[in-house]
Backbone as XML, in Angstrom:
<?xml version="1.0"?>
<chain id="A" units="angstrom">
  <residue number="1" name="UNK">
    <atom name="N" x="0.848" y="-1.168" z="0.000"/>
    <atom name="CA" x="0.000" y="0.000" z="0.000"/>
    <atom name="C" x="0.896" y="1.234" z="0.000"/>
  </residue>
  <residue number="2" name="UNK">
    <atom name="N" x="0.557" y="2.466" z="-0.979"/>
    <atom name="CA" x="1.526" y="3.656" z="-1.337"/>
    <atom name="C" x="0.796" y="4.719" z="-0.051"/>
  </residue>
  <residue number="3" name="UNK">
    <atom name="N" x="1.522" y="5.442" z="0.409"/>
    <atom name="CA" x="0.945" y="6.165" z="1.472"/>
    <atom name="C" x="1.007" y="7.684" z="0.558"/>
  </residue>
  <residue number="4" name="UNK">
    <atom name="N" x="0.715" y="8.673" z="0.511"/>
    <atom name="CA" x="0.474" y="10.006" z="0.245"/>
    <atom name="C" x="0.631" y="11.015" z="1.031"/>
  </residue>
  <residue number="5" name="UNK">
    <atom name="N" x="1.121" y="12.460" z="0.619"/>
    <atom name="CA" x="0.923" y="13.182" z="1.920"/>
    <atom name="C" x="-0.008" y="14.317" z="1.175"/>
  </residue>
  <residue number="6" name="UNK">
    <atom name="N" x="-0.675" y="14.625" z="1.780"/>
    <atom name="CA" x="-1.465" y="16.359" z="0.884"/>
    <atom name="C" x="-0.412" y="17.832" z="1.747"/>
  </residue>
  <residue number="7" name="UNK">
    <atom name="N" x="-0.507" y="18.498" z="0.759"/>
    <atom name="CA" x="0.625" y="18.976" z="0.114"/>
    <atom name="C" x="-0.467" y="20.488" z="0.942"/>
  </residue>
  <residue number="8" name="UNK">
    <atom name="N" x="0.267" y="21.670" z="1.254"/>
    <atom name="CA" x="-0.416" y="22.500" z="1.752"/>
    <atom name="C" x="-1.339" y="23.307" z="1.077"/>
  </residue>
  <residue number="9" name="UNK">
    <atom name="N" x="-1.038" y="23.112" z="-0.491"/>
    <atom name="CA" x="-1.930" y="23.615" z="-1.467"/>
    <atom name="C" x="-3.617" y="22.312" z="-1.660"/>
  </residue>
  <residue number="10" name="UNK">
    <atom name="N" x="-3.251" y="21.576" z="-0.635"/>
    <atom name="CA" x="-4.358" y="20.133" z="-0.387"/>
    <atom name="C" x="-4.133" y="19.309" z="-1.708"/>
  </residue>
  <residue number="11" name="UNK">
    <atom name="N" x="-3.040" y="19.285" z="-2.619"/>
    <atom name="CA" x="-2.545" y="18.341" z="-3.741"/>
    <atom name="C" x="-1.821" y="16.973" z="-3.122"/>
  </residue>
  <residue number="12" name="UNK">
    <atom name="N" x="-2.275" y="15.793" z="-4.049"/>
    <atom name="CA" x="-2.044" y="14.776" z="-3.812"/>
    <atom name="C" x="-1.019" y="14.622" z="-4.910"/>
  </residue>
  <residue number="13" name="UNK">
    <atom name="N" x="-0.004" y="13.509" z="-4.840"/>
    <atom name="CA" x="0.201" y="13.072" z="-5.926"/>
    <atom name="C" x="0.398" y="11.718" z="-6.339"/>
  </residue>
  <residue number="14" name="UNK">
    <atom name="N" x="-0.379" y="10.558" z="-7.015"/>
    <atom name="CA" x="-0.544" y="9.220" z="-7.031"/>
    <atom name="C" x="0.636" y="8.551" z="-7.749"/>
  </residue>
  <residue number="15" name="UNK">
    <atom name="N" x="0.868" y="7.774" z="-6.760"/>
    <atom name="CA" x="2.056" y="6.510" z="-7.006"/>
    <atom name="C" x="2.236" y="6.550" z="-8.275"/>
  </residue>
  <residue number="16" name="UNK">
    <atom name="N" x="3.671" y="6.841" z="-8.585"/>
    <atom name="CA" x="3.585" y="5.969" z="-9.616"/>
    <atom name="C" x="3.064" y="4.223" z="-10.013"/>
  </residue>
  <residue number="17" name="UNK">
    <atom name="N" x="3.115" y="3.696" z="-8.795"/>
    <atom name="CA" x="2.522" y="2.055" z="-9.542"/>
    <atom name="C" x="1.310" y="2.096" z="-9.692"/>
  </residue>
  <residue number="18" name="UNK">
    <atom name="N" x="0.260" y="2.624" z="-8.968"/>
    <atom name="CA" x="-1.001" y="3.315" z="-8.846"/>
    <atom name="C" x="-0.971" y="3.700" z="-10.462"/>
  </residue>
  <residue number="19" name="UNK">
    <atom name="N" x="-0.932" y="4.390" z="-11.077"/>
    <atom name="CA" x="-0.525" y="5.322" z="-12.635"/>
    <atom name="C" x="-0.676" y="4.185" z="-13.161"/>
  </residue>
  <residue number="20" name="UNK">
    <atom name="N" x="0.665" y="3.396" z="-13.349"/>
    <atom name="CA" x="0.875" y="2.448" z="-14.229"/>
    <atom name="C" x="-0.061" y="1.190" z="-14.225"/>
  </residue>
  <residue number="21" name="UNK">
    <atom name="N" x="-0.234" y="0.904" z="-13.072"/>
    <atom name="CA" x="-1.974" y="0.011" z="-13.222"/>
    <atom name="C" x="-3.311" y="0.369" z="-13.165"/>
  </residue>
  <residue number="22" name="UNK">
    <atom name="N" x="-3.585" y="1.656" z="-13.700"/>
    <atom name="CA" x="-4.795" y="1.477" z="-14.119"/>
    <atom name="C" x="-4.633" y="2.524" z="-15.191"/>
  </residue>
  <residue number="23" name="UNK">
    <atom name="N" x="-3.117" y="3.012" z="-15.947"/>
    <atom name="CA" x="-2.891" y="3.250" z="-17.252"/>
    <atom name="C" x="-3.439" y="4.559" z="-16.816"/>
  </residue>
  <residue number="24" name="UNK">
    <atom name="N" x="-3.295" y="5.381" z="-16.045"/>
    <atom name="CA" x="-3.627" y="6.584" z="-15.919"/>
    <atom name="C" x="-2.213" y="7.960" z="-16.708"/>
  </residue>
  <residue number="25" name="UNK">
    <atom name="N" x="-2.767" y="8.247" z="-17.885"/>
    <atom name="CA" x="-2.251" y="9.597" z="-18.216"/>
    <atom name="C" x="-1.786" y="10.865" z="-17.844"/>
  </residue>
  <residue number="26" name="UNK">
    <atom name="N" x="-1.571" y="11.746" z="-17.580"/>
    <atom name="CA" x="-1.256" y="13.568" z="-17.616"/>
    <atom name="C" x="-2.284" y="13.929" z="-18.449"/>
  </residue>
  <residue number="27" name="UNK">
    <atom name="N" x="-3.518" y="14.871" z="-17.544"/>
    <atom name="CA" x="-4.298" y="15.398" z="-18.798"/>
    <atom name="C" x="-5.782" y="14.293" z="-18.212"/>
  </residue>
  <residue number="28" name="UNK">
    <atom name="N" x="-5.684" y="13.210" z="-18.135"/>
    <atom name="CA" x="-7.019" y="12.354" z="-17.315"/>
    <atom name="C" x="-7.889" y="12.589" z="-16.781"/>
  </residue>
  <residue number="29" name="UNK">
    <atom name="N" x="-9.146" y="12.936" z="-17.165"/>
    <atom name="CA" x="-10.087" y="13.737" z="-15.902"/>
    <atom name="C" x="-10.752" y="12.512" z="-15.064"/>
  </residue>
  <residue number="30" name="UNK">
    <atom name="N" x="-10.728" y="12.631" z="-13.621"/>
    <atom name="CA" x="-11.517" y="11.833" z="-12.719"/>
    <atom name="C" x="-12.204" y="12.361" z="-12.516"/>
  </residue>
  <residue number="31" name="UNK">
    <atom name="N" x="-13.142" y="11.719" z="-11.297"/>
    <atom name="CA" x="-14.593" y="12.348" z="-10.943"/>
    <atom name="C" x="-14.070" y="12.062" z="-9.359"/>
  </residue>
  <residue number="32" name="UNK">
    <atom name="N" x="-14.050" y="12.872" z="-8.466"/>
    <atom name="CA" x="-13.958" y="12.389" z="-7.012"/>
    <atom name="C" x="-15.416" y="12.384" z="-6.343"/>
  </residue>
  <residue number="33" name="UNK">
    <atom name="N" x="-15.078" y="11.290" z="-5.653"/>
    <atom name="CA" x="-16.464" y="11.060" z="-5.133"/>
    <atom name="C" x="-16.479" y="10.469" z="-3.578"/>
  </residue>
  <residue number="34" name="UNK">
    <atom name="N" x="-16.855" y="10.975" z="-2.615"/>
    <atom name="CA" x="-16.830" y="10.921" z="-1.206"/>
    <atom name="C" x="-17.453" y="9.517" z="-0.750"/>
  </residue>
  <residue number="35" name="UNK">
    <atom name="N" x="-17.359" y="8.629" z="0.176"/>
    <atom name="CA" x="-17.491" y="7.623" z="0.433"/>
    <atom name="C" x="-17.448" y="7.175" z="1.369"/>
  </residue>
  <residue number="36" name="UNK">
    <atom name="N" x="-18.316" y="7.558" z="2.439"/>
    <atom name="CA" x="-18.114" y="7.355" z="3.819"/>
    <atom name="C" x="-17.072" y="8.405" z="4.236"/>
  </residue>
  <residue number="37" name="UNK">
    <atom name="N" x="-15.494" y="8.230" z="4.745"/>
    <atom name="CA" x="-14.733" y="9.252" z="5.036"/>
    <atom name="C" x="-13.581" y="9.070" z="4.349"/>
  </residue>
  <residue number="38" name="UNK">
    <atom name="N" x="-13.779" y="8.684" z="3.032"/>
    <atom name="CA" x="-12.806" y="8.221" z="1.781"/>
    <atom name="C" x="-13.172" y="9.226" z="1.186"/>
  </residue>
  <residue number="39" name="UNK">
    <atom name="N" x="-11.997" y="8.797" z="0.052"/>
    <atom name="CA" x="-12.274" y="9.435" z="-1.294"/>
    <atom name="C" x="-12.060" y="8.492" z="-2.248"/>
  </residue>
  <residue number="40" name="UNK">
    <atom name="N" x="-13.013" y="8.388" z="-3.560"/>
    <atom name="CA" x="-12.565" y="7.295" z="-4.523"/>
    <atom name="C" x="-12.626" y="8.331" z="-6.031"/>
  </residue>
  <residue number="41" name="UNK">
    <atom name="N" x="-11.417" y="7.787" z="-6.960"/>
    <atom name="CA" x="-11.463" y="8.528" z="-7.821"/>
    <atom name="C" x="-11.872" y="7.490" z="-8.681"/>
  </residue>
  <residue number="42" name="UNK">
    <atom name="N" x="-12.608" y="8.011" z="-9.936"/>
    <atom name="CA" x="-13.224" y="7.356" z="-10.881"/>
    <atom name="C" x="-12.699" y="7.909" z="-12.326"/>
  </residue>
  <residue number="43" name="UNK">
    <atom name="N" x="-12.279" y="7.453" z="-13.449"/>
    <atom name="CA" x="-11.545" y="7.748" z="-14.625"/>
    <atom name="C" x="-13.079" y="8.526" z="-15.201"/>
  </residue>
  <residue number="44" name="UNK">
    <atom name="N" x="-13.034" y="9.289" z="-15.918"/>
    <atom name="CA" x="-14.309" y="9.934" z="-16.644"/>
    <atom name="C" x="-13.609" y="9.711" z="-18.340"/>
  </residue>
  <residue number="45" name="UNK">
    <atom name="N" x="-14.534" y="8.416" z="-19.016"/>
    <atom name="CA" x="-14.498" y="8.448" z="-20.139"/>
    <atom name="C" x="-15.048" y="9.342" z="-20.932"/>
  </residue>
  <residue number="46" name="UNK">
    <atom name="N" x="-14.559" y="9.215" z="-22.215"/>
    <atom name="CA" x="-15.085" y="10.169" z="-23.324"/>
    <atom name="C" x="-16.600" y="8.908" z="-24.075"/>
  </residue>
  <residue number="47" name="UNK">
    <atom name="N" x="-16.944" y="9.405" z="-24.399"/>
    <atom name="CA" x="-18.484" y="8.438" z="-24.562"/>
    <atom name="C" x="-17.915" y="7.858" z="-25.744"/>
  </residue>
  <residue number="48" name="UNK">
    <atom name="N" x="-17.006" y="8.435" z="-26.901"/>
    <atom name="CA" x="-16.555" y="7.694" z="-27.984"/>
    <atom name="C" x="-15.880" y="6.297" z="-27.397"/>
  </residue>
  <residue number="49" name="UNK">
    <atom name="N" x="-14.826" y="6.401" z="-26.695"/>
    <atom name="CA" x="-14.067" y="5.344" z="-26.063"/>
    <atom name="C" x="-15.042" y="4.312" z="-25.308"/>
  </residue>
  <residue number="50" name="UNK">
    <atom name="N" x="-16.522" y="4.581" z="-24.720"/>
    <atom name="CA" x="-17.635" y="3.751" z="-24.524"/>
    <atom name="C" x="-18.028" y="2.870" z="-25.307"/>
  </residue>
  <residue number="51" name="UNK">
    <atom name="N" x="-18.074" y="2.931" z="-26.596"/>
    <atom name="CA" x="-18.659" y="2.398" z="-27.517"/>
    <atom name="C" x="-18.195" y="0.648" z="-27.715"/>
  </residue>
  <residue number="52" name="UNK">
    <atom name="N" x="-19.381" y="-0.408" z="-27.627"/>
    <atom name="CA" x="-19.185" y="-1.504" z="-27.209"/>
    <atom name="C" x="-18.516" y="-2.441" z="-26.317"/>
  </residue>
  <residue number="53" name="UNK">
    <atom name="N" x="-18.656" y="-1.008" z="-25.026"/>
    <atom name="CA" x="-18.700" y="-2.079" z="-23.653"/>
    <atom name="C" x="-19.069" y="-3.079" z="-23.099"/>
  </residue>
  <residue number="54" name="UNK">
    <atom name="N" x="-20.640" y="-2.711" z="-23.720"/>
    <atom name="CA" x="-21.426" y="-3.638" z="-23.283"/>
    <atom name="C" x="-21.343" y="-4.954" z="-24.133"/>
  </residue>
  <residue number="55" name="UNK">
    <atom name="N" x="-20.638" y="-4.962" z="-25.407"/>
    <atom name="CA" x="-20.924" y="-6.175" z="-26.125"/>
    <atom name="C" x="-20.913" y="-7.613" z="-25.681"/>
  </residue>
  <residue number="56" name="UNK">
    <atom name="N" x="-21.915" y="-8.493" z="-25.553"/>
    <atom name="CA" x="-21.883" y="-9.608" z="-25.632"/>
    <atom name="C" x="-22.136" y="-9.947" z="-23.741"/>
  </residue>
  <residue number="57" name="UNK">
    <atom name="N" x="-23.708" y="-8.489" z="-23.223"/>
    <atom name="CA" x="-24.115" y="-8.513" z="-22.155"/>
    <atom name="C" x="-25.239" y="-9.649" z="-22.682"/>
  </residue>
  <residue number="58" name="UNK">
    <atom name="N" x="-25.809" y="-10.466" z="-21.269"/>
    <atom name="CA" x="-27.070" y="-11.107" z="-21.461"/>
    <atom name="C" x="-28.127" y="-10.264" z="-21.363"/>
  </residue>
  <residue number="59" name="UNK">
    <atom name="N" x="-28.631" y="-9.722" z="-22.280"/>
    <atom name="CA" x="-29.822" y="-9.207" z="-22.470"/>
    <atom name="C" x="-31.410" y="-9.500" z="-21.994"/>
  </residue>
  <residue number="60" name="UNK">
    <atom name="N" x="-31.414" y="-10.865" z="-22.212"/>
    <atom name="CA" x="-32.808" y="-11.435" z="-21.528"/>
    <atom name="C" x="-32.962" y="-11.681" z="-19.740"/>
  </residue>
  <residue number="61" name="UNK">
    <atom name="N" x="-33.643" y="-10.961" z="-20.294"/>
    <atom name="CA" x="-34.146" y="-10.704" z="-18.687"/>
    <atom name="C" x="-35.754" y="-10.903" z="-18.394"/>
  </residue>
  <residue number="62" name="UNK">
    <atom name="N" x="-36.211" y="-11.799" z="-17.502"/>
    <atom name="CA" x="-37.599" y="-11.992" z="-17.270"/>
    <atom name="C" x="-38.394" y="-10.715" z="-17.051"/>
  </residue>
  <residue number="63" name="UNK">
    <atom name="N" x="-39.320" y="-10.040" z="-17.280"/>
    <atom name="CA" x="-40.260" y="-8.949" z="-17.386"/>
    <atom name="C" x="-41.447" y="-9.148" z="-17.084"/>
  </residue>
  <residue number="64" name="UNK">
    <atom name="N" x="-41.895" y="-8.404" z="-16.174"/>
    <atom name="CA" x="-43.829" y="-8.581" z="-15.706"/>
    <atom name="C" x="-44.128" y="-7.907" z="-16.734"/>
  </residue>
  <residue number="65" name="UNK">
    <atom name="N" x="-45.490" y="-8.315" z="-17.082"/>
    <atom name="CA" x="-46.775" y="-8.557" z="-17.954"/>
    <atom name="C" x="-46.663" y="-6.933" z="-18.307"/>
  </residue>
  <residue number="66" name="UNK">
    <atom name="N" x="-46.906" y="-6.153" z="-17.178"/>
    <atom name="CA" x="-47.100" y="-4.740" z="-17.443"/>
    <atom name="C" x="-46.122" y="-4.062" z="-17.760"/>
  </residue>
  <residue number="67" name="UNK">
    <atom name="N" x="-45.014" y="-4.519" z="-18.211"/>
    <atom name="CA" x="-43.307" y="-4.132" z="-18.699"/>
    <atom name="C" x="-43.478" y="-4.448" z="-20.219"/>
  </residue>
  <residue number="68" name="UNK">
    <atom name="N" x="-42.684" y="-3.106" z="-20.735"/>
    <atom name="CA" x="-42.145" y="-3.595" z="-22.195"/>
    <atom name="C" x="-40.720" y="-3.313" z="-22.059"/>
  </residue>
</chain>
């Protein structure tokens, strides 16, 4: 586990091994998001780079009568 210190300007700066496993760039926008008394950062894709995530999800799914 990489420990961090925040910096008096409240800047972090993430591990390099952190970086290199999850291929994080210079320029990357995250989304921070609070979590109990965490913080978790989340990568914010571009919706182009989305495109066939989902391929080859199971689609069928049982549905009540009053569902389309």
């Amino acid at each position: 586990m990489d420990a961090v210190t925040l910096s008096p300007k409240f800047q972090v700066v993430i591990p390099r091994r952190v970086r290199e496993a999850l291929a994080w760039r210079p320029g990357d926008k995250l989304q921070a998001l609070i979590v109990g008394d965490a913080v978790q950062f989340v990568p914010v894709r571009r919706m182009r780079t989305m495109r066939g995530f989902a391929r080859g999800i199971d689609t069928t799914v049982v549905r009540e009568d009053d569902r389309v």
